[in-house]
C-alpha positions in Angstrom: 197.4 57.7 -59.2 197.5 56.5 -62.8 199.8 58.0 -65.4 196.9 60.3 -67.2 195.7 61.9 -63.8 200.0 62.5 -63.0 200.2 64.3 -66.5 197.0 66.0 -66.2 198.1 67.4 -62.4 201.7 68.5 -63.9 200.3 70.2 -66.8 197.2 71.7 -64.6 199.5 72.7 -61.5 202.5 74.7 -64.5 199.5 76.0 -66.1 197.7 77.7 -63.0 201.0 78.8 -61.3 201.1 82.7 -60.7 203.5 83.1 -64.3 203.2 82.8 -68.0 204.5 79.5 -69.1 206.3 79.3 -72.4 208.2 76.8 -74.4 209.8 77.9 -77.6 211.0 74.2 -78.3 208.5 71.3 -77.0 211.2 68.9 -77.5 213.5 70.4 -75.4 211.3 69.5 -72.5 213.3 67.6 -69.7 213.0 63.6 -69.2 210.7 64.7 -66.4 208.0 66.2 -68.2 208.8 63.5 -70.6 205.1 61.7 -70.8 203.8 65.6 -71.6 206.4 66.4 -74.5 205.4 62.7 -76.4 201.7 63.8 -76.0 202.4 67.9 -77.3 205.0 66.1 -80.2 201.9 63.5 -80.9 199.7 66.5 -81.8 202.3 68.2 -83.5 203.3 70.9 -81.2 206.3 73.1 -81.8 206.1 76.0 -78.9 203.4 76.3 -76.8 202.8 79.7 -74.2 200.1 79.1 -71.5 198.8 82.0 -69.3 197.6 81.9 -65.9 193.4 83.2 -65.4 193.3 84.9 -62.0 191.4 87.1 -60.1 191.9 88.6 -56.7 194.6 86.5 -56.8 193.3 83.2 -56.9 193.4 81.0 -60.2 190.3 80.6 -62.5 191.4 79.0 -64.8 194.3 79.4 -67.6 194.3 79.4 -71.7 197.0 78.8 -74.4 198.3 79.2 -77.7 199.6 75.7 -79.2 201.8 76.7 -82.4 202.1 73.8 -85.1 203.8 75.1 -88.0 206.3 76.9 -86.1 208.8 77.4 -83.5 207.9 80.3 -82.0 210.0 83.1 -79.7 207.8 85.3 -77.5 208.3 88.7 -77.9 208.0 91.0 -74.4 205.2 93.1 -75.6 203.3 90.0 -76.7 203.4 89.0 -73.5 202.5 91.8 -72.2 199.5 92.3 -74.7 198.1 88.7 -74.4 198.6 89.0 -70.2 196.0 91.7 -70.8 193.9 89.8 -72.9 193.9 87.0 -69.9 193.3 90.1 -67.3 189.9 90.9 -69.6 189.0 87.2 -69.4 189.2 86.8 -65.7 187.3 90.2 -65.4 184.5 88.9 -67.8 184.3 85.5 -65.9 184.1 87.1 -62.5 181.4 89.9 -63.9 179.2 86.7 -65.0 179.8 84.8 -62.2 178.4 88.1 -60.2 175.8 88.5 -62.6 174.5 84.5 -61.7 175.2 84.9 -58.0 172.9 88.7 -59.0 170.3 86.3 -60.5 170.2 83.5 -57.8 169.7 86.3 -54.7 166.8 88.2 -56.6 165.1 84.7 -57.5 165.5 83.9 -53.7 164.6 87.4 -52.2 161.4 86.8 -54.6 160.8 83.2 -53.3 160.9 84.1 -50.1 158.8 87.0 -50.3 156.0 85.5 -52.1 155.8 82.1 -49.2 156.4 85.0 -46.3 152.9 86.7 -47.7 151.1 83.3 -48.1 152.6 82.5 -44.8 151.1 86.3 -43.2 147.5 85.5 -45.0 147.2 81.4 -43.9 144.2 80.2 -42.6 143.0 76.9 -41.0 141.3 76.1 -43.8 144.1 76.5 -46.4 147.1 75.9 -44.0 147.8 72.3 -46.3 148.0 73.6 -49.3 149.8 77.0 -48.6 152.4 74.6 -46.6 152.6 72.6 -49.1 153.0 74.4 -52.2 155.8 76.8 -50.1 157.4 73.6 -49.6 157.4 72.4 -53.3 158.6 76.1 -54.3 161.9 75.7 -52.0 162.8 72.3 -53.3 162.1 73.2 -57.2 164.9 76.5 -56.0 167.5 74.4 -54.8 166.3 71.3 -57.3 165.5 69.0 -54.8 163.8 65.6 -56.0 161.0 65.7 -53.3 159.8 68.3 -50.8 157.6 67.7 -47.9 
């Protein structure tokens, strides 16, 4: 594994734990975490808080707050507000991811009703074209290069 996939996997694997990460002084980061304290101190980075994105308790994803012209301490009730603030973005993600998954159903309920009812009406002498159009319908769905 080269050195920038290591750091990425560190940083990613703090960053989605179950917990709030916070670091009022960067350079006080141990010689371990040494490679990701030279790149937070090469972009200037004083204190840094990173909270975890989760739903139904599985990690989405996670967001930050970088601080540059300060060291900052973290208050308990700023925690606690932006911990809500992450709640509302993992309900938001999940409602759109529902909303596609909404979407992608209807668009396949629709699909498949429209070939069932060209399927129901085919005739010998359009059984070709009603085949293959139904065919070039599913593939466009699921974005295939070629149907047949």
């Amino acid at each position: 594994m080269s050195s920038s996939n290591s750091t990425y996997q560190r940083v990613v694997d703090s960053a989605t734990s179950a917990y709030v990460n916070r670091l009022r002084l960067i350079a006080d980061i141990p010689e371990e975490g040494r490679v990701e304290r030279d790149i937070f101190l090469e972009q200037g980075i004083k204190s840094l808080i990173v909270f975890p994105v989760s739903k139904y308790d599985k990690r989405i994803g996670f967001w930050g707050l970088d601080f540059t012209k300060a060291y900052v301490d973290f208050e308990d009730d700023e925690i606690v507000f932006l911990t809500i603030v992450s709640n509302i973005i993992a309900d938001v993600l999940v409602r759109i991811q529902s909303d596609r998954e909404v979407d992608y159903l209807s668009r396949l309920q629709n699909l498949l009703m429209n070939i069932n009812t060209r399927l129901i009406n085919i005739t010998t002498n359009n059984f070709d074209e009603v085949v293959n159009s139904s065919l070039k319908e599913i593939g466009e769905f699921v974005s295939a290069d070629r149907s047949y």
